[in-house]
C-alpha positions, 0 to 999 in steps of 0.5 A: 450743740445740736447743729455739730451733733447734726453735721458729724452724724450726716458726714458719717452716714454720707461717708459711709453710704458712699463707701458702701455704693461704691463697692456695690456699683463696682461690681455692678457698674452704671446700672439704671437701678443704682442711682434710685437706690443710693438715692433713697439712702441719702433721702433717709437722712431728713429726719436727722436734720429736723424735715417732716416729709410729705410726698405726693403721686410718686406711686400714681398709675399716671406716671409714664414708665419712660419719661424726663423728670424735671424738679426744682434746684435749691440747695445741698438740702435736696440731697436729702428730700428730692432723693426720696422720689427718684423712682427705679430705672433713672439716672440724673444729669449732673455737672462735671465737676461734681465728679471731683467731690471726693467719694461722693463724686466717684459713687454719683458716676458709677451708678450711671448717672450723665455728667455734663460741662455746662460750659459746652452747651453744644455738647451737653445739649447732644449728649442729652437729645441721644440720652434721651432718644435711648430712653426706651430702648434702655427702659430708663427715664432721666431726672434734670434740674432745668434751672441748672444752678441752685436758686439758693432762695431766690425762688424758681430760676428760668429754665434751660432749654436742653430737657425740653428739647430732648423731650420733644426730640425723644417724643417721651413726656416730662413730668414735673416734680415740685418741692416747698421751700427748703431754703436756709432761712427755713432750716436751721440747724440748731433748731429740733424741728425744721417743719414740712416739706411736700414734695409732689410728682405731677401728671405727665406733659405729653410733648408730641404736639410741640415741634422742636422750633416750639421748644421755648413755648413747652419751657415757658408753659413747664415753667408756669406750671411748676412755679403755680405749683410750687407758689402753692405748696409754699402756701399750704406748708405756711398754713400748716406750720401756722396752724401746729403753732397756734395749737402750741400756744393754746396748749401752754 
């Protein structure tokens, strides 16, 4: 009972946070501001599904104003808890076909993020150099997901390459953004609580000591980061959700 009441008022808030947006961005169309702002509506909808938040360094005086941020891909359930950290003035990289997603799709365009064919890696991999070559010019940043597919489980996918290119390119740092384990085993549904999720914006990679023919060098260095990281917060949501378990029991 508790899932079906979850999903019909999730559906009803998407619905009605994508009608909104799209009325708001029509008179307003792809600006930089858009994406963080609907962004932050949908974010608002973890508690809905149980998740307790914690987010680290989104307001760190580190954080570079014009820069790539790469985060970890793992589910439809980013939607709601990686959405809380897109700071002002960035728009996303997403798949063409998501643009097909009825009002969702419509809106995700609008406010201007980049839609891509990942089939034609020529061409996205252009469209991304020249987007991220523009970043100070237009004062805007650009947030990819380097795995490119959700690891549905699976943990941290290889990366891509076209983020750090373009970087390298653009001469403009990446800053990871890492985020606990949010997969389908640990939510559930039907279930009152679903726990943490600690989502933590890390300092700024600068990219002008790499050369573009060392690309995979700062992909696979980026890489090792991020999964150290993430491997962590894993470990420290486990202990947590441990810790506020054994209490429970000391209690009854």
């Amino acid at each position: 009972m508790l899932a079906i009441i979850r999903v019909i008022l999730a559906l009803i808030l998407s619905i009605n946070i994508c009608i909104f947006g799209i009325i708001y961005c029509l008179l307003r169309p792809r600006q930089s501001y858009n994406t963080a702002l609907f962004s932050r509506l949908f974010g608002s909808m973890a508690p809905i599904f149980g998740i307790q938040l914690k987010i680290r360094n989104l307001s760190s005086n580190q954080l570079p104003r014009n820069c790539i941020y790469i985060a970890n891909h793992q589910n439809n359930y980013d939607m709601i808890t990686v959405s809380c950290v897109v700071k002002p003035r960035t728009i996303m990289v997403g798949k063409k076909n998501l643009l097909w997603i009825p009002l969702f799709g419509q809106l995700y365009w609008l406010c201007g993020n980049i839609l891509i064919n990942r089939r034609q890696n020529t061409r996205s991999h252009n469209i991304l150099i020249q987007k991220a070559k523009s970043v100070k010019t237009r004062d805007i940043s650009i947030w990819v997901f380097p795995e490119g597919t959700r690891s549905a489980g699976r943990g941290l996918l290889p990366f891509k390459i076209g983020a750090f290119y373009a970087a390298i390119t653009a001469q403009i740092p990446i800053v990871p953004v890492c985020v606990s384990n949010i997969s389908n085993k640990k939510i559930k549904l039907n279930r009152w609580s679903n726990g943490l999720v600690i989502i933590e914006v890390m300092p700024p990679i600068a990219t002008q000591k790499y050369e573009p023919n060392k690309v995979r060098d700062m992909t696979k260095y980026c890489y090792e980061v991020m999964k150290v990281k993430i491997d962590s917060l894993n470990k420290e949501v486990i202990a947590h959700e441990t810790q506020i378990s054994r209490s429970l029991k000391t209690r009854v």
